[in-house]
Backbone as a ProteinNet text record, in pm:
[ID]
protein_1_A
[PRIMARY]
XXXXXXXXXXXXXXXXXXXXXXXXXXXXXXXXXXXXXXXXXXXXXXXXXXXXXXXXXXXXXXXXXXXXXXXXXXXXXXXXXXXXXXXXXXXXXXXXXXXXXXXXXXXXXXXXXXXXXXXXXXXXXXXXXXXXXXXXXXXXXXXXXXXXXXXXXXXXXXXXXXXXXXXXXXXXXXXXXXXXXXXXXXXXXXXXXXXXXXXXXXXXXXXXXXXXXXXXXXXXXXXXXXXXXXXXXXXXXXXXXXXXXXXXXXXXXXXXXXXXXX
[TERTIARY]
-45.5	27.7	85.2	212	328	244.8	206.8	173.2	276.4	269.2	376.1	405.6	305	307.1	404.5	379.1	487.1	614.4	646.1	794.9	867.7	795.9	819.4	849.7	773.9	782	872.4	889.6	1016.9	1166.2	1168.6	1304.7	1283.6	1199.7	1224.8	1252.9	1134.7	1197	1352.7	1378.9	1538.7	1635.9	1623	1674.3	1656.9	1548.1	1509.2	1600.1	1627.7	1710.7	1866.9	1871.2	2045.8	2087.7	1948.7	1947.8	2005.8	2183.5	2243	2209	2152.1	2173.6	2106.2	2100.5	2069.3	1927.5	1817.5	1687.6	1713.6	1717.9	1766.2	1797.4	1902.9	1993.2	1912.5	1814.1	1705.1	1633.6	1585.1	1477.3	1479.9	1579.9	1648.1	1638.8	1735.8	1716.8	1584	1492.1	1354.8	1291	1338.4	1241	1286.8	1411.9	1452.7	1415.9	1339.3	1347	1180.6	1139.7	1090.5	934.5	868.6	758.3	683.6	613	546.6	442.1	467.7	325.7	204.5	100.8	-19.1	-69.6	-82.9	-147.6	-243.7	-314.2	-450.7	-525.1	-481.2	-554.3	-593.6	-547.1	-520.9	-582.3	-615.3	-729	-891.5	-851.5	-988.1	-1055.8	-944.1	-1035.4	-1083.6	-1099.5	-1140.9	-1307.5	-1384.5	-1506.2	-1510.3	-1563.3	-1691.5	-1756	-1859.2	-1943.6	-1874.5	-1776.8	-1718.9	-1561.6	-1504.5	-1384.5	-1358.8	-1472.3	-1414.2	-1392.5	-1358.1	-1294.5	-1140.7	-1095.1	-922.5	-834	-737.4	-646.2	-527.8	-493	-337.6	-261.7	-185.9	-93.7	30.3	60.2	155.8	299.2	382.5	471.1	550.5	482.6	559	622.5	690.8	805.5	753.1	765.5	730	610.8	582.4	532.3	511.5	502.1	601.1	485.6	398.2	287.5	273.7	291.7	351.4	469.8	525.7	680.9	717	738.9	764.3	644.3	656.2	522.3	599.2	682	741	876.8	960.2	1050.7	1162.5	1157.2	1270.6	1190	1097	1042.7	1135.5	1079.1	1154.1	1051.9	1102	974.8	966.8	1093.6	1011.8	942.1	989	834.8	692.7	740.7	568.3	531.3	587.6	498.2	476	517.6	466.7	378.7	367.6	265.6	124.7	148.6	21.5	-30.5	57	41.4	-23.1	-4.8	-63	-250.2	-237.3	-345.9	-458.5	-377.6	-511.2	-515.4	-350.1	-407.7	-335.3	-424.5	-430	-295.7	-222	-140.2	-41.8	58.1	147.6	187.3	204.6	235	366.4	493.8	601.2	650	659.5	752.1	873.7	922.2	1085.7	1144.6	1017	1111.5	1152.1	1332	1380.6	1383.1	1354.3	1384.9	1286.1	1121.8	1020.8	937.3	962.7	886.5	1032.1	1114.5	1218.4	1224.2	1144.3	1155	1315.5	1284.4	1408.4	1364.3	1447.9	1437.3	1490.8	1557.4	1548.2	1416.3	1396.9	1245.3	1169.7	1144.7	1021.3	1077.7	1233.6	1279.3	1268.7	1318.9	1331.8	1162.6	1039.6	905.2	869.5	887.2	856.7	916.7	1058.1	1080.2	1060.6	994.8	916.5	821.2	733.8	606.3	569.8	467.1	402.4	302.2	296.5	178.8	253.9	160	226.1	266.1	323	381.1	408	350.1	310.4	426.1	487.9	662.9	529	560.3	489	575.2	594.6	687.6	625.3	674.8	671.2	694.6	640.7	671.5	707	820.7	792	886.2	932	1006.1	1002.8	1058.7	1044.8	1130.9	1248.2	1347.4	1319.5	1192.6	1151.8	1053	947.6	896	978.6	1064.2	1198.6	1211.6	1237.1	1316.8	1215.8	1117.5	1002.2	999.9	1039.2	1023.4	1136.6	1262	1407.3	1408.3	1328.3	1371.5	1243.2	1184.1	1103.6	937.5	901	783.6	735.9	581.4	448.9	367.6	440.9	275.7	365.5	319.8	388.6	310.5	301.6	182.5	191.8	109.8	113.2	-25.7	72.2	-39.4	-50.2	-210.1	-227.2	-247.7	-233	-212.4	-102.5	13.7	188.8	228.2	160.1	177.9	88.9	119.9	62.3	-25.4	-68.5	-152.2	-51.2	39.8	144.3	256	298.6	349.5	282.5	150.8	64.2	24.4	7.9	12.5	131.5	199.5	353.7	372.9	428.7	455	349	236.1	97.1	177.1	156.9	210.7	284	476.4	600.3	534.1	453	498.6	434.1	292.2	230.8	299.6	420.1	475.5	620.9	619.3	750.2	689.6	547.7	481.3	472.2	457	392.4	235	142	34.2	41.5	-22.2	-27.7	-173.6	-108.7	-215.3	-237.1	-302.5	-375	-453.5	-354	-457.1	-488.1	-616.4	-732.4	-803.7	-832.5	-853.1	-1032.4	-1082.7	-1194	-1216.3	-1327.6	-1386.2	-1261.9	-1282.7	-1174.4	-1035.8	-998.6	-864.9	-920.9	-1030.8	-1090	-1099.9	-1133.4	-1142.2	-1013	-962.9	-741.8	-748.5	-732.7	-688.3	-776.6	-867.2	-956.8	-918.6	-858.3	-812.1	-708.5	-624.6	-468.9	-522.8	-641.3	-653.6	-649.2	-639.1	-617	-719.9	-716	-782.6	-768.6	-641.4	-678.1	-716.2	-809.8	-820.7	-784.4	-704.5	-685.9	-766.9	-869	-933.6	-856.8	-749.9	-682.9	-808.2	-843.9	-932.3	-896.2	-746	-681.3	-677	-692.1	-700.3	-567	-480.7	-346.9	-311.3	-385.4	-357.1	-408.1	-550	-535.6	-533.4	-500.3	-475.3	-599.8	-738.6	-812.3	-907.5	-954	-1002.6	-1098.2	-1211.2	-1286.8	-1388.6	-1419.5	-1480.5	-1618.1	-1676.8	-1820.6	-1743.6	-1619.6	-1610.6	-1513.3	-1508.8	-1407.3	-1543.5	-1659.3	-1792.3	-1892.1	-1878.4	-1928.5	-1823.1	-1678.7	-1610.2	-1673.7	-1650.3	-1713.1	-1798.4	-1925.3	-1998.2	-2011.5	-1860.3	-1878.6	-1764.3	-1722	-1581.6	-1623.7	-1597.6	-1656.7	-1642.5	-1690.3	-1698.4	-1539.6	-1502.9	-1368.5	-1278.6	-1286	-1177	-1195.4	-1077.6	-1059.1	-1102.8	-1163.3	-1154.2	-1092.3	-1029.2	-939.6	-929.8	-990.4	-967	-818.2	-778.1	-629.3	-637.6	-559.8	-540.8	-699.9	-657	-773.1	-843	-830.4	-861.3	-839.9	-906.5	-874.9	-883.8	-1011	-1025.3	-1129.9	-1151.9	-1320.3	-1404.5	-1504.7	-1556.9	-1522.9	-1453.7	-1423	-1398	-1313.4	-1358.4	-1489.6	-1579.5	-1657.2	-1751.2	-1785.5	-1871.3	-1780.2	-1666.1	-1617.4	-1649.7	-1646.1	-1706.4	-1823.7	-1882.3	-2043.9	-2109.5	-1989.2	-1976	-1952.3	-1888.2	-1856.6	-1690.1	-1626.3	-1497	-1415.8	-1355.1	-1288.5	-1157.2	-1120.7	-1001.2	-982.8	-944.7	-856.9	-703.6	-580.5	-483.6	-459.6	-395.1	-363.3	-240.1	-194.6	-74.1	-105.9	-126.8	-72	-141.2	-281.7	-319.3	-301.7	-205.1	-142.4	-36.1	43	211.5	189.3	158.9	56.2	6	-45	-156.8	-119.4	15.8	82.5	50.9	-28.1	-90.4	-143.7	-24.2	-61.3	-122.4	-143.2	-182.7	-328.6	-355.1	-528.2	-571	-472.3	-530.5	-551.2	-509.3	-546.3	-658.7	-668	-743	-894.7	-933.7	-1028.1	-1105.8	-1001.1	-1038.8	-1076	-1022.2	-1105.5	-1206	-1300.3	-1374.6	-1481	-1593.8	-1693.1	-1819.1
2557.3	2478.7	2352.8	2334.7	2208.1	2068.7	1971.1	1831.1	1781.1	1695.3	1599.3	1505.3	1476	1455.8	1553.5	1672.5	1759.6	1750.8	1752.7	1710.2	1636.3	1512	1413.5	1388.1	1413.2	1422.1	1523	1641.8	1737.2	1637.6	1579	1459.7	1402.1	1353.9	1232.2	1284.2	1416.4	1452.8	1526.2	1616	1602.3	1513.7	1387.5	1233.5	1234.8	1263.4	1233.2	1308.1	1440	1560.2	1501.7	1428.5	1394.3	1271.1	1186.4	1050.3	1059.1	1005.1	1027	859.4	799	697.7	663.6	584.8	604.5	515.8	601.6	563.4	398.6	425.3	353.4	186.3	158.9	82	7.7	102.7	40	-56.8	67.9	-12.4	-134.5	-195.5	-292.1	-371.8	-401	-449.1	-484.4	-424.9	-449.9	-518.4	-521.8	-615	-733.4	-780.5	-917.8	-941.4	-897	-956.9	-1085.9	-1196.3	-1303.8	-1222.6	-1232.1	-1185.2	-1206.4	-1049.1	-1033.6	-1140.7	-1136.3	-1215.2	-1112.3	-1163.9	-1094.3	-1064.9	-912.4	-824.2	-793.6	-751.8	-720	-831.2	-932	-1078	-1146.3	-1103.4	-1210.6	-1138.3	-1016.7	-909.9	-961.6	-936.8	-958.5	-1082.2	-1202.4	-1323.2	-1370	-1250.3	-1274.7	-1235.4	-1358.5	-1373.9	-1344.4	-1251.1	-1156.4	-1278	-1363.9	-1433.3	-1521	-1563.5	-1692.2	-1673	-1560.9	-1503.9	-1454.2	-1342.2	-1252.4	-1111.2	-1019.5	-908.6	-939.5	-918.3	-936.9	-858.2	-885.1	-833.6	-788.4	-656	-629.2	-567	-715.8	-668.4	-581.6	-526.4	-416.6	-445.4	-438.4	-470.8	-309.1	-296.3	-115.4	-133.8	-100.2	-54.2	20	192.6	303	401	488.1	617	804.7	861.6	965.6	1018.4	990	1080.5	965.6	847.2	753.7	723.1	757.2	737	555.6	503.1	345.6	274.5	119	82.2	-93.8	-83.4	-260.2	-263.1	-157.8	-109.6	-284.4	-364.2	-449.6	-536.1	-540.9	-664.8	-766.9	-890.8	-933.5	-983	-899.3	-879.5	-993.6	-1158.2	-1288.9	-1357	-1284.6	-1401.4	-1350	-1226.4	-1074.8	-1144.4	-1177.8	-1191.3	-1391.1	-1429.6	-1570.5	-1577.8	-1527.4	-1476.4	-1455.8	-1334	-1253.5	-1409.2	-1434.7	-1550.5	-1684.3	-1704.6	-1796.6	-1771.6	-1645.7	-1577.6	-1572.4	-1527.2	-1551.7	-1422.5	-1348.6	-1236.1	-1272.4	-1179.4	-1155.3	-1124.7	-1053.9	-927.3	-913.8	-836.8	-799	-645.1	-562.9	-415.1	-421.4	-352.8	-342.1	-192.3	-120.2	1.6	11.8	104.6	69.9	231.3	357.8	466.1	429.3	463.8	457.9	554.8	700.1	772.2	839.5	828.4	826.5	733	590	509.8	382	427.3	282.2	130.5	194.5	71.2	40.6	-32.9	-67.6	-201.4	-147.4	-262.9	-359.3	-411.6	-559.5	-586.8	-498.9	-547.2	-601.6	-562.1	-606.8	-761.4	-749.1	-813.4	-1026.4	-926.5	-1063.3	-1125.8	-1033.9	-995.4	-1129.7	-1101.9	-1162.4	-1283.8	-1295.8	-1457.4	-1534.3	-1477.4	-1561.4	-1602.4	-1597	-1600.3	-1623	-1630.7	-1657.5	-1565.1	-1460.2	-1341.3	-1239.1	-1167.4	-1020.9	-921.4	-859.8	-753.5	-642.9	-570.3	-382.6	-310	-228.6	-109.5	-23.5	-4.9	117.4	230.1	290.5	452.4	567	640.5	795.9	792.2	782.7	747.8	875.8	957.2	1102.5	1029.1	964.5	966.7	838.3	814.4	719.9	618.9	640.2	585.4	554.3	545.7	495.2	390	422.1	289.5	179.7	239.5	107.9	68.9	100.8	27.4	-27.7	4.1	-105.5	-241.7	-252.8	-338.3	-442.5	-388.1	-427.5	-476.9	-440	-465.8	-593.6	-633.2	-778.9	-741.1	-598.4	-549.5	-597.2	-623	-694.7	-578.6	-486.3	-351.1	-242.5	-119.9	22.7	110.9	172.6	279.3	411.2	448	606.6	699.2	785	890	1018.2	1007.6	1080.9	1235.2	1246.1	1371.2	1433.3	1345.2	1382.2	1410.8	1375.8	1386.6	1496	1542.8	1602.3	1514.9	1580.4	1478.9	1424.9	1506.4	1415.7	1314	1310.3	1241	1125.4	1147	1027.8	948.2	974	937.2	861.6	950.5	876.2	761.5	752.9	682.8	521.2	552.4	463.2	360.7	424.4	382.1	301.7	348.8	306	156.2	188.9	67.2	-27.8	-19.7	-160.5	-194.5	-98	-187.7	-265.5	-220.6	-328.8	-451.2	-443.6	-584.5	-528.4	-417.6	-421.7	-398.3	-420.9	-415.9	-214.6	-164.7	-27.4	-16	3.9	116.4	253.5	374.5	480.7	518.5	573.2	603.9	772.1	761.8	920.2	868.6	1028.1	1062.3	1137.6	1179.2	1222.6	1233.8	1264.1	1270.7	1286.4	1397.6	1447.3	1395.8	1349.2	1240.7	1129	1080	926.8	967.2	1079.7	1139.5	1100.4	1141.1	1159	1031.6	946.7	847.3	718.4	762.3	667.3	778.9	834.4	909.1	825.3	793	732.3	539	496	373.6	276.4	364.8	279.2	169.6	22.7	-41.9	-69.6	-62.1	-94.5	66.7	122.6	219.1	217.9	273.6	279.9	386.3	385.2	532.6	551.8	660.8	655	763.3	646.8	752.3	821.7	828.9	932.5	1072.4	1180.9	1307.1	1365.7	1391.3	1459.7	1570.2	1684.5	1761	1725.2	1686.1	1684.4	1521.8	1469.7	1298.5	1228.4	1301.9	1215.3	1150.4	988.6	913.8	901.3	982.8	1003.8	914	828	642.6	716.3	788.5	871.4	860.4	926	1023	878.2	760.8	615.3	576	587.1	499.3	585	655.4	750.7	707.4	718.8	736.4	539.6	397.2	353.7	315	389.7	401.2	457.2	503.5	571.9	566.4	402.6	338.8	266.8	274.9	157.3	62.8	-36.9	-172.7	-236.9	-186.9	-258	-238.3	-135.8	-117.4	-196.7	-213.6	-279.8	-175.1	-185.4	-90	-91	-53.2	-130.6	26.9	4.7	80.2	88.8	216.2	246	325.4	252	314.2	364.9	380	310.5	251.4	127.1	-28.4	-52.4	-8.8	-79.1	-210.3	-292.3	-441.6	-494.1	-582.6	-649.5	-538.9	-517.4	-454.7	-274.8	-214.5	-166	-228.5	-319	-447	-469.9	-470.6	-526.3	-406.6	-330.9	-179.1	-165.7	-169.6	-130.1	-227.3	-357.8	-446.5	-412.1	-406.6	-397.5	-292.2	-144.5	-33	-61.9	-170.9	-255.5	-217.2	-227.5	-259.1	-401.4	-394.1	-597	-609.1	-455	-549.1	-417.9	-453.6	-317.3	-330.7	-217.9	-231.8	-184.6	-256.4	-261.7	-279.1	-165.8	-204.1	-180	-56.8	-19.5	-134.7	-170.3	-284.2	-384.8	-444.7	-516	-612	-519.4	-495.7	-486.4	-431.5	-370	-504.5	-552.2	-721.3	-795.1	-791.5	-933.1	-1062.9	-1031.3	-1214.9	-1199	-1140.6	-1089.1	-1200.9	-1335.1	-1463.9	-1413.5	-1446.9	-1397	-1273.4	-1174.8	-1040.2	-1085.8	-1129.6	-1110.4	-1197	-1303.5	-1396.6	-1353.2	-1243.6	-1173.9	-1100.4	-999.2	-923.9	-983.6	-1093.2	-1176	-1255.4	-1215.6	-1366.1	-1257.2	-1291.2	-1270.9	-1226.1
614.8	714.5	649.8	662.5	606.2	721.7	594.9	702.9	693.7	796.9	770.2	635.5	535.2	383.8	319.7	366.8	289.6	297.4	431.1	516.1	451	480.9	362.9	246	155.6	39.2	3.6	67.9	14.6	59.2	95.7	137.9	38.4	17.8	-130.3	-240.6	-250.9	-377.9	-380.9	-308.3	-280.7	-317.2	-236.1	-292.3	-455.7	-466.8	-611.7	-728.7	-709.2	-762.6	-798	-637.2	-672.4	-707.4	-763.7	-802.6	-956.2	-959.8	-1078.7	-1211.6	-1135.6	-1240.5	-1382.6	-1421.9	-1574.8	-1575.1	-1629.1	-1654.6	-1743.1	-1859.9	-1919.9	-1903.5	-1857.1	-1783	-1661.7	-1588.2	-1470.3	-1516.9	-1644.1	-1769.1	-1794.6	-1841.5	-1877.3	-1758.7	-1630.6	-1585.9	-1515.9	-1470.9	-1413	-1565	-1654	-1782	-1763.3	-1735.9	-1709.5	-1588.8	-1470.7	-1373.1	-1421.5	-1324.3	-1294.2	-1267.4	-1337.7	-1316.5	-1181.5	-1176.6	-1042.4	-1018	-850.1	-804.3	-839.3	-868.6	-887.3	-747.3	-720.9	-615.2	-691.1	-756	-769.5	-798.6	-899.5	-915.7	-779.5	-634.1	-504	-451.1	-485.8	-400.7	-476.7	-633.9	-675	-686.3	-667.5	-600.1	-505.6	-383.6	-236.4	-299.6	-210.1	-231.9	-84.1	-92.4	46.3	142.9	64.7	92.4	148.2	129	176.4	292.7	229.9	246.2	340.6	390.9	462.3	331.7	401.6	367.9	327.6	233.6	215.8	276.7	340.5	403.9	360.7	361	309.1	446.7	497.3	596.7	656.8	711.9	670.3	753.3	724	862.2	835.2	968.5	1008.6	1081	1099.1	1229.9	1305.4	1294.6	1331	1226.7	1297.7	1210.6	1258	1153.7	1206.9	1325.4	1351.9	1421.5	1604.9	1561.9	1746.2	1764.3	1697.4	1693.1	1672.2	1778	1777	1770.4	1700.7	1712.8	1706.1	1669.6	1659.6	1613.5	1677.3	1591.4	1573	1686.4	1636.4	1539.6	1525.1	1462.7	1372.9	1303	1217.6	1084.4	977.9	871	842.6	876.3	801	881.2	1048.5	1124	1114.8	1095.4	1089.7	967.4	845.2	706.6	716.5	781.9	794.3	876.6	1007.1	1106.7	1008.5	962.5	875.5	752.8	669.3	591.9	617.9	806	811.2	902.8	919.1	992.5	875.9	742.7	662.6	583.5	583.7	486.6	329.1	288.1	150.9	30.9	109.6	40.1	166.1	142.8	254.9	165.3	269.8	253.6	316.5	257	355.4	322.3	436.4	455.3	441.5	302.9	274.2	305.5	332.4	372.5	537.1	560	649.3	736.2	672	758.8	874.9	791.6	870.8	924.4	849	973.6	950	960.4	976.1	899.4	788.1	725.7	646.7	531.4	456.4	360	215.1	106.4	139	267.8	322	403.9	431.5	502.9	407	255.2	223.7	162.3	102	46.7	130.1	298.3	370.5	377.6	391.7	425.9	306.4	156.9	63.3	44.4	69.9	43.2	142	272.7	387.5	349.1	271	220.2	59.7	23.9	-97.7	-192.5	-63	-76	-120.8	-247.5	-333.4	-205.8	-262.5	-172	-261.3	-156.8	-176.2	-153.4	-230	-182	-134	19	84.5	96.3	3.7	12.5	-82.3	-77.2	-114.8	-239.5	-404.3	-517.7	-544.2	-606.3	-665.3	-793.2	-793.9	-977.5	-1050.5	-1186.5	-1274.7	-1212.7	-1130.3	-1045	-921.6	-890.3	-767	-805.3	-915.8	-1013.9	-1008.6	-1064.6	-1121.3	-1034.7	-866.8	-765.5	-741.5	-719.8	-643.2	-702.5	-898	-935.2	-914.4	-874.6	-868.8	-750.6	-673.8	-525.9	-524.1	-567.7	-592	-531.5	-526.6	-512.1	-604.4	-578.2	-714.5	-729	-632.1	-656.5	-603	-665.1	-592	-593.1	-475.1	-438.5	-501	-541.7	-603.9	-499.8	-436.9	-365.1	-462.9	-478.5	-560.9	-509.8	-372.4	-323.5	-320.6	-376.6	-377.2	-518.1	-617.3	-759.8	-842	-947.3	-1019.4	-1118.4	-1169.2	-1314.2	-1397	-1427.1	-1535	-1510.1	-1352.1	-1320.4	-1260.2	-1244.3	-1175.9	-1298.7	-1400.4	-1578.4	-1579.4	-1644.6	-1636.1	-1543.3	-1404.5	-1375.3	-1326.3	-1354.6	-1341.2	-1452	-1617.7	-1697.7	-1748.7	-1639.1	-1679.8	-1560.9	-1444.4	-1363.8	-1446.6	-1500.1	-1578.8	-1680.7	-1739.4	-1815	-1805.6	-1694.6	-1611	-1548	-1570.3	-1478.2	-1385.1	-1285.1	-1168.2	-1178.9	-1044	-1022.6	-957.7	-981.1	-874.1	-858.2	-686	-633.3	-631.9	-631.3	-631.6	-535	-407.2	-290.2	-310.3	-303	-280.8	-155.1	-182.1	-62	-36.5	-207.9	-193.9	-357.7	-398.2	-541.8	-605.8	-588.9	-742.8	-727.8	-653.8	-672.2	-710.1	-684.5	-816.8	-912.1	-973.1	-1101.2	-1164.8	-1095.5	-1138.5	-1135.2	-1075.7	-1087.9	-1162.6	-1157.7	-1311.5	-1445.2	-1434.2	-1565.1	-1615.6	-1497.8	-1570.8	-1563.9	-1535.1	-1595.3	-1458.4	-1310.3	-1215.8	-1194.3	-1177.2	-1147	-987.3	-927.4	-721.7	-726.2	-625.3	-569.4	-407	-350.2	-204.9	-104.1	-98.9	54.5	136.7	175.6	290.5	383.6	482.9	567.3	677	688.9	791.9	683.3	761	705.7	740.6	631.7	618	695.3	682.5	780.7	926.2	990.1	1141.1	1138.2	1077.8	1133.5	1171.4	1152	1191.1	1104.2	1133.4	1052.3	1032.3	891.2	875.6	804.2	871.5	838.2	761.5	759	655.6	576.8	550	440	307.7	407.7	290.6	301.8	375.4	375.4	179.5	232.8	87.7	-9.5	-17.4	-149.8	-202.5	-91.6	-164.7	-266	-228.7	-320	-426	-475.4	-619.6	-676.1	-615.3	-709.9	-791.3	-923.6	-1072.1	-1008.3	-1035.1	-1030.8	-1091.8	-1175.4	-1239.3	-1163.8	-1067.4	-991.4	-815.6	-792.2	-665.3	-566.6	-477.4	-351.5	-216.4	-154.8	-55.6	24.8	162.5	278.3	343.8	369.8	409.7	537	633.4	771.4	836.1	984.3	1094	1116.4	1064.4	1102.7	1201.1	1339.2	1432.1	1490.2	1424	1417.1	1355.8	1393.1	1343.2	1314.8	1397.3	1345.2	1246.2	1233.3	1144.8	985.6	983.4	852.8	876.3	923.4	873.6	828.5	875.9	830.8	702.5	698.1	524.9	438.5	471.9	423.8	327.5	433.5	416.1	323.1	369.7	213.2	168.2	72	-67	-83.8	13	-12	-15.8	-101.9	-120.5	-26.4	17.8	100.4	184.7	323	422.3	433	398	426	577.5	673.2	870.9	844.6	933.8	994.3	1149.9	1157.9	1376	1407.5	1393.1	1516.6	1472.9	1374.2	1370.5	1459.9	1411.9	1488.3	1614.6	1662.2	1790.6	1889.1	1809.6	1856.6	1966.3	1908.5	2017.3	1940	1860.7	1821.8	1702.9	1557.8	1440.5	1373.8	1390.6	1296.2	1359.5	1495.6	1534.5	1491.7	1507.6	1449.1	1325.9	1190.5	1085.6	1085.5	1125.2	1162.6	1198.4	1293.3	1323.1	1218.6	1135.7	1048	940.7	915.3	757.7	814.1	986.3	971.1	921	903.2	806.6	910.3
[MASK]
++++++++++++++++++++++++++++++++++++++++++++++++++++++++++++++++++++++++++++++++++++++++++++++++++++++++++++++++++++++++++++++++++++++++++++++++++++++++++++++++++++++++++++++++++++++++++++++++++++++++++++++++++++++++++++++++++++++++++++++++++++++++++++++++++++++

């Protein structure tokens, strides 16, 4: 059965097929750009004890499984909102066609603010690395359920040496395997389950406990509030990435506000 991951990802990589421009030439430019804000350094200096849990805020629009969720929003009052609530990190959605994002979203998202920012999209090529870095992303996500081994290598690779930070979201053992193979230091748990959508809080409560220490750990999707941060917490995770009850809130400075109190 096709998930909606698949759907997906067969669009990008499509996109990807008829993407004519020159590797090269990207290269180049993403080496001159102004070096990234540090996203993993701003995760791994959140102290638990004092801190809270760290927060990586998300500004979604939509998603393909509720359809609308904040669709007018405006990503520079949402990332000053989140910024002054107390999170960590900011996540921004740049695929347009399934949850409505856009590389002005993260673009306007980031020069509102001071906090690294995450390209939340669908990575399938060396030309989507590059854009994350072009488009003023500090971090670009790699799902390691969308990649093979050699392209999750590869492109892990090309991003640390353009200066980005990456993440590596798994989903169960043997995708930490894969992805402490290619050197990942953030690890992401996405604890929604791909095919039936549901969020299996045992199954990110277990993978905790058998993330190295060198690596970051950071809970992904069904965060519904406080207490959910705080049980992941407490499994030894350093940060949760939220978006729906976010956006959702009505009162995203208190929502984030809640989730980092301690």
């Amino acid at each position: 059965m096709a998930t909606y991951l698949d759907r997906i990802l067969a669009a990008h990589r499509a996109a990807a097929i008829s993407d004519e421009r020159d590797r090269a030439t990207l290269e180049r430019l993403a080496s001159d750009m102004a070096p990234a804000r540090g996203f993993r350094s701003a995760l791994a200096a959140v102290d638990g004890a004092v801190d809270g849990i760290g927060v990586i805020a998300e500004v979604k629009r939509r998603s393909p499984s509720k359809g609308d969720l904040f669709a007018d929003l405006d990503p520079a009052t949402l990332a000053t909102d989140y910024a002054v609530g107390g999170a960590t990190c900011l996540s921004v959605l740049t695929d347009s066609d399934h949850f409505g994002g856009s590389v002005s979203d993260l673009q306007m998202a980031r020069t509102a603010c001071d906090l690294p920012v995450l390209r939340k999209d669908f990575t399938v090529s060396a030309l989507d690395v590059l854009d994350a870095r072009l488009m003023g992303a500090d971090c670009v996500l790699l799902i390691a359920a969308a990649l093979d081994d050699i392209e999750l290598r590869d492109f892990h690779a090309l991003a640390v040496d353009i200066g980005l930070d990456v993440l590596v979201e798994i989903h169960d053992e043997r995708e930490l395997d894969r992805a402490l193979e290619v050197g990942a230091t953030l690890i992401g748990v996405n604890q929604r389950d791909l095919v039936t959508f549901q969020v299996d809080h045992e199954r990110a409560v277990r993978m905790a406990g058998v993330i190295p220490d060198a690596a970051v750990p950071i809970a992904e999707s069904g965060v519904r509030g406080p207490d959910d941060a705080r049980s992941l917490a407490e499994a030894g995770y350093r940060a949760v990435l939220v978006g729906e009850s976010l956006v959702t809130s009505g009162d995203p400075r208190r929502a984030v506000a809640a989730l980092r109190s301690r």
